[in-house]
C-alpha positions in Angstrom: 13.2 -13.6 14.2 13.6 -10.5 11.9 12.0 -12.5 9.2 8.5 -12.9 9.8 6.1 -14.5 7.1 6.7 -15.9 3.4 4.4 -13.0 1.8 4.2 -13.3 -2.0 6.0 -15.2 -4.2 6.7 -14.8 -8.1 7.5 -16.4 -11.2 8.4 -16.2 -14.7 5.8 -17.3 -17.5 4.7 -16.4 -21.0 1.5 -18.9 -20.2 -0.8 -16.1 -18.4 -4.0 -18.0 -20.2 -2.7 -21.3 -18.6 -1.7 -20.0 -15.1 -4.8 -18.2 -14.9 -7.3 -21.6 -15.7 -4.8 -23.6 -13.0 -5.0 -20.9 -10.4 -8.6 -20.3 -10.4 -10.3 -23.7 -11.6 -8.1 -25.9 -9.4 -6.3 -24.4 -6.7 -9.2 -21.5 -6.4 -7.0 -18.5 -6.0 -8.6 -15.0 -7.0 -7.3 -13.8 -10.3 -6.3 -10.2 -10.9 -4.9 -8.6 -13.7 -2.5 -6.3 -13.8 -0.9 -6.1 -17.4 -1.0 -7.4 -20.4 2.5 -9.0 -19.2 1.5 -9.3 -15.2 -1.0 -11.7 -13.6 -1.5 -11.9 -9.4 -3.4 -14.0 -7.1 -5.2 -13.1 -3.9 -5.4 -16.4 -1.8 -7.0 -13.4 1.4 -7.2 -9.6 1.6 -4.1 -9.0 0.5 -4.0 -7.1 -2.7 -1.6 -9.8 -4.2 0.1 -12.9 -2.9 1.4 -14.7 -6.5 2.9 -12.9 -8.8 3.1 -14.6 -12.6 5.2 -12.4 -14.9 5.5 -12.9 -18.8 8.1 -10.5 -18.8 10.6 -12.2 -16.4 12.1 -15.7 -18.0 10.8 -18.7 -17.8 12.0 -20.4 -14.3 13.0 -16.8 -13.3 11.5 -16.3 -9.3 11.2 -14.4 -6.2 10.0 -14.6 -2.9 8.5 -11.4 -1.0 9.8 -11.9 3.4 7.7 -10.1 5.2 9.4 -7.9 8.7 7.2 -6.1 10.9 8.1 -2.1 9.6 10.9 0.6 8.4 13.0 -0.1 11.4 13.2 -3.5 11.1 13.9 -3.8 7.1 16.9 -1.4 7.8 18.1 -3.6 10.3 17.5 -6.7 8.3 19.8 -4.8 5.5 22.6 -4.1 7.6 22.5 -7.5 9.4 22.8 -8.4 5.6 25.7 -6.2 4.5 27.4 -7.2 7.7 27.6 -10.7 6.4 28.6 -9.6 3.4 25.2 -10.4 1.3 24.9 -7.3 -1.8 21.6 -5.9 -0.5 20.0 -3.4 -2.8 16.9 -0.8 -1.9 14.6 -1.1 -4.0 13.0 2.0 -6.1 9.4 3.2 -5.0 7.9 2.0 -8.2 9.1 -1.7 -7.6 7.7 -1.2 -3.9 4.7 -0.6 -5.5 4.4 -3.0 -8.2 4.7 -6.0 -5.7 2.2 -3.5 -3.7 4.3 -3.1 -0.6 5.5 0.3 1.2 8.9 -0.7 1.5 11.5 -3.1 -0.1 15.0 -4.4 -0.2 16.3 -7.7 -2.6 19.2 -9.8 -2.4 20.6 -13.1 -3.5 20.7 -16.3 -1.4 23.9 -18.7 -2.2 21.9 -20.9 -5.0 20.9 -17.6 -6.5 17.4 -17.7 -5.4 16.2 -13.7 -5.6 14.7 -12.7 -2.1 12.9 -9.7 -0.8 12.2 -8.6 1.8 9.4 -5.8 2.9 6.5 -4.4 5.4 3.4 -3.0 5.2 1.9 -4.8 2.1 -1.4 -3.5 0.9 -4.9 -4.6 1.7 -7.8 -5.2 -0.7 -11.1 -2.7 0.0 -12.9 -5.7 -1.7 -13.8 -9.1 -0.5 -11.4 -12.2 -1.5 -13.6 -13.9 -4.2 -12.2 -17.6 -4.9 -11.6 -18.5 -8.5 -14.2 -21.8 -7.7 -15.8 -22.8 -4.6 -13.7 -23.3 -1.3 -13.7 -22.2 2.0 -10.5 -20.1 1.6 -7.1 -20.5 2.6 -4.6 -20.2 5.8 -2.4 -17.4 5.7 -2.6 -14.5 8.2 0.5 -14.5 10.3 1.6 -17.6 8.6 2.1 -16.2 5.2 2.0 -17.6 1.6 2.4 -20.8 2.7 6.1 -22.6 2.3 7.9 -22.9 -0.8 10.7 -25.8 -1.0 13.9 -25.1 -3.2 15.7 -27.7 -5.1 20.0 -26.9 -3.8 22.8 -28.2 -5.2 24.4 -29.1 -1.8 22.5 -27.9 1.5 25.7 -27.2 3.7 26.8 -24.1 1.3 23.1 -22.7 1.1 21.6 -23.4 5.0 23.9 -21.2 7.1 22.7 -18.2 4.7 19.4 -18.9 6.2 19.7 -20.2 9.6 22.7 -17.6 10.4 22.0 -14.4 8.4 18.3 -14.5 8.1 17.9 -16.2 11.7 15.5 -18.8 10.3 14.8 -21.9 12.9 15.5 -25.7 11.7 12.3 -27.4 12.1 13.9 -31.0 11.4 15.6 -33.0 8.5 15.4 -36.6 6.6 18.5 -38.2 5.0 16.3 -40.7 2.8 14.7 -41.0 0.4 16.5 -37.8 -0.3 18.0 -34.9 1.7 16.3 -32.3 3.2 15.7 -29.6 5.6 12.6 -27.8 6.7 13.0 -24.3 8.4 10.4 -22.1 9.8 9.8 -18.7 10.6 6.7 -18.6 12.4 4.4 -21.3 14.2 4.1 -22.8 10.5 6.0 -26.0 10.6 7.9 -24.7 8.1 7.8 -21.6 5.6 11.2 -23.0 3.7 12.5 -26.5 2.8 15.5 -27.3 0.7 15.9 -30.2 -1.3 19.5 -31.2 -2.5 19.7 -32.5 -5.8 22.1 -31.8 -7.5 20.8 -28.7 -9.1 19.5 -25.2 -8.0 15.7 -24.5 -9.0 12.1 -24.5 -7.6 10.8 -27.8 -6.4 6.8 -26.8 -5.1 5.2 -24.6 -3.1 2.6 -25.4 -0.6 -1.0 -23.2 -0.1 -3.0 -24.8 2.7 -6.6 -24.5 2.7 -9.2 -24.3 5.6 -11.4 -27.6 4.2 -10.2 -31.2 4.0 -13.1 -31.3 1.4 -11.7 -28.6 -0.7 -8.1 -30.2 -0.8 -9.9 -33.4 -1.9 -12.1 -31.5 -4.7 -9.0 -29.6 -5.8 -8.1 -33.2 -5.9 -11.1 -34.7 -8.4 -10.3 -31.3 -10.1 -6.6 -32.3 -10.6 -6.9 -35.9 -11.7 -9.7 -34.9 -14.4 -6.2 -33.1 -16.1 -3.9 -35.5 -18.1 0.0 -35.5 -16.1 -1.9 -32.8 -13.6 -1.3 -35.3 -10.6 3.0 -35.0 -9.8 2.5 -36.5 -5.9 -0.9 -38.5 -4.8 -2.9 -37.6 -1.8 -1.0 -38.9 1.2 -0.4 -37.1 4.9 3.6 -36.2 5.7 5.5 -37.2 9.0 6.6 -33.9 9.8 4.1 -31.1 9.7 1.0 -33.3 9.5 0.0 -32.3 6.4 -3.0 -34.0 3.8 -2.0 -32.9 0.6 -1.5 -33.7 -3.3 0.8 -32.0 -5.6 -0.7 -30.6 -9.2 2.1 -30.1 -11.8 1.9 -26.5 -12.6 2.1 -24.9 -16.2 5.7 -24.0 -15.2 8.5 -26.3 -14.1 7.4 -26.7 -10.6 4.5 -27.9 -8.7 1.9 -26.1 -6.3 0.6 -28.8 -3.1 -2.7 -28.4 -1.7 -3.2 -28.9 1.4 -5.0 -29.4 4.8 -4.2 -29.8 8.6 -0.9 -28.2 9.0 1.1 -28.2 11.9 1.7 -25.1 14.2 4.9 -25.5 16.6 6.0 -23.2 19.3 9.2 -21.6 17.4 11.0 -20.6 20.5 10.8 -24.2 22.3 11.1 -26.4 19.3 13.6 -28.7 19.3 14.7 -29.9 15.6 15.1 -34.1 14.9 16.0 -36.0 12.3 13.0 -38.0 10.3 13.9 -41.7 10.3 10.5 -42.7 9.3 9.9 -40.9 5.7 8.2 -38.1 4.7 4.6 -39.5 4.6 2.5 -41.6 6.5 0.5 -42.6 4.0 0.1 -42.0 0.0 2.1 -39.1 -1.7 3.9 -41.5 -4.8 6.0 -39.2 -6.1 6.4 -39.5 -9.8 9.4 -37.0 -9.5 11.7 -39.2 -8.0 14.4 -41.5 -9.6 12.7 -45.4 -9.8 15.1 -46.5 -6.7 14.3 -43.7 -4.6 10.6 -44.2 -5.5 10.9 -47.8 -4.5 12.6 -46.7 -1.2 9.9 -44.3 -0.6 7.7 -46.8 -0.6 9.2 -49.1 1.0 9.2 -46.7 4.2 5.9 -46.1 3.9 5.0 -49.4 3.7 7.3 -49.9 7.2 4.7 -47.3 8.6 2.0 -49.2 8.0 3.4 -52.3 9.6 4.0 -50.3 12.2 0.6 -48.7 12.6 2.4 -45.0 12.7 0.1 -42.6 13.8 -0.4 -38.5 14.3 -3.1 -36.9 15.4 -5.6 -34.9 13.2 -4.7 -31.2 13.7 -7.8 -29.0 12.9 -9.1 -25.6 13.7 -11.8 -24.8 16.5 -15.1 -25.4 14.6 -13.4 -27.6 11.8 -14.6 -31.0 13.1 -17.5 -32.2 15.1 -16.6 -35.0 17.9 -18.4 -38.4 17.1 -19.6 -40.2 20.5 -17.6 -43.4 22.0 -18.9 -46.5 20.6 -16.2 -48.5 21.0 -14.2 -50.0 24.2 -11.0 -50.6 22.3 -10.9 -47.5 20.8 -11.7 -45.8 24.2 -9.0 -47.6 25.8 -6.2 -46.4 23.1 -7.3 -43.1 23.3 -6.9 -43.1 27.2 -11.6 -42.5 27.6 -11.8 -45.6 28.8 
């Protein structure tokens, strides 16, 4: 794929002061500033990873694609102009305000800004966590994923399956429409919701600790309104998460446990059974696609639906078989 990683993402805000206490006391990103007028994350030892910008408008966004060097940002540019996409090279001083050696943006069909770049910058320092947790996921993976709210899918989709060569991961019908997309063995690194409306729905950071989603959690429901989506575990990428309401007009999910797939075997499907196993009431939605939501999820419980826990070598610790039943479902006995 010629796109490789979500690597930064940015927004408009004049609330630096209330960015900054979200980002460090609950989600435990590292805080650096910039400017009077710019505030970044680290989330690893990248120099920055979230971008918050009180000189861009409020709702105003963009998100940083990582490609692999030179070569391949040129060829990602001309794939571009080929399908007639107005790509525009960047000037040095950008490149190096989003601290990157090279850059290119253009426009997706909904209007979302996009860049893409290579060789982003690396901290001589340490990533130092704005409260205590463990860290987060990135690497290879990126960012994380960031879900966009579309107007219509069909007009917005083939910009990204077809011109950027992004791979469907899979893709629900109810209790809304969407599609998940991925770049890299992330489950997925883009989602897009259609609503009616083009904007920025959530984006996702996943964190090495179940316990640190679950303090980010406590942390969260201390907060009047903080709390958009409750803690719940989705069908698709396996995920345990919650959704804090950000001081902008989206939200930020932590989360745990996410899914890696194999992107040149996958085969995409459609999700019948909802997007959550468990949990995740989503104030966001419209009462009769809330009560539909949880009417699914309640059809997964009758039905005892099931995914296995997906961790990282050294994240868990295997309990001995003390039960015959249990043996026998899990195929020990």
């Amino acid at each position: 794929m010629p796109v490789q990683a979500l690597g930064y993402v940015g927004f408009g805000s004049a609330d630096l002061d209330g960015w900054r206490q979200f980002g460090t006391g609950l989600v435990g990103l590292q805080a650096v500033e910039r400017s009077a007028s710019l505030l970044a994350f680290r989330m690893d030892d990248r120099k920055q990873r979230i971008v918050i910008d009180r000189s861009l408008p409020e709702g105003a966004r963009f998100f940083g694609w990582e490609v692999a060097d030179a070569a391949a940002l040129d060829a990602l540019a001309a794939r571009l102009e080929a399908a007639k996409v107005d790509v525009t090279a960047e000037p040095q001083t950008l490149a190096d305000n989003r601290r990157v050696r090279g850059l290119i943006s253009f426009r997706d069909p909904a209007g979302n800004r996009l860049e893409a770049f290579y060789d982003a910058e690396v901290d001589d320092t340490p990533f130092s966590p704005g409260r205590s947790i463990s860290g987060f996921r990135t690497g290879p993976l990126g960012v994380g994923h960031a879900v966009l709210t579309v107007e219509n899918i069909d007009t917005v989709m083939p910009f990204y399956v077809d011109v950027l060569g992004f791979g469907l991961s899979d893709y629900m019908q109810k209790p809304f429409r969407a599609y998940f997309f991925h770049v890299n063995a992330r489950h997925h690194s883009l989602a897009l919701i259609e609503t009616g409306r083009n904007g920025m729905h959530h984006l996702m950071v996943e964190l090495f600790s179940l316990d640190d989603v679950g303090q980010s959690y406590d942390v969260a429901l201390n907060q009047a309104e903080r709390v958009s989506v409750t803690l719940g575990r989705h069908t698709n990428d396996l995920m345990t998460s919650f959704y804090a309401k950000t001081p902008s007009s989206f939200m930020v999910e932590c989360g745990w446990g996410g899914r890696e797939i194999e992107p040149q075997t996958w085969q995409p499907l459609e999700l019948k059974d909802g997007p959550s196993l468990w949990g995740h009431e989503r104030v966001w939605l419209p009462p009769e696609d809330r009560d539909l939501a949880r009417e699914m999820r309640m059809r997964a419980a009758a039905a005892g639906l099931r995914a296995p826990v997906q961790v990282m070598d050294g994240n868990y610790k295997l309990m001995t078989g003390t039960c015959a039943w249990w043996d026998g479902v899990s195929g020990k006995g």
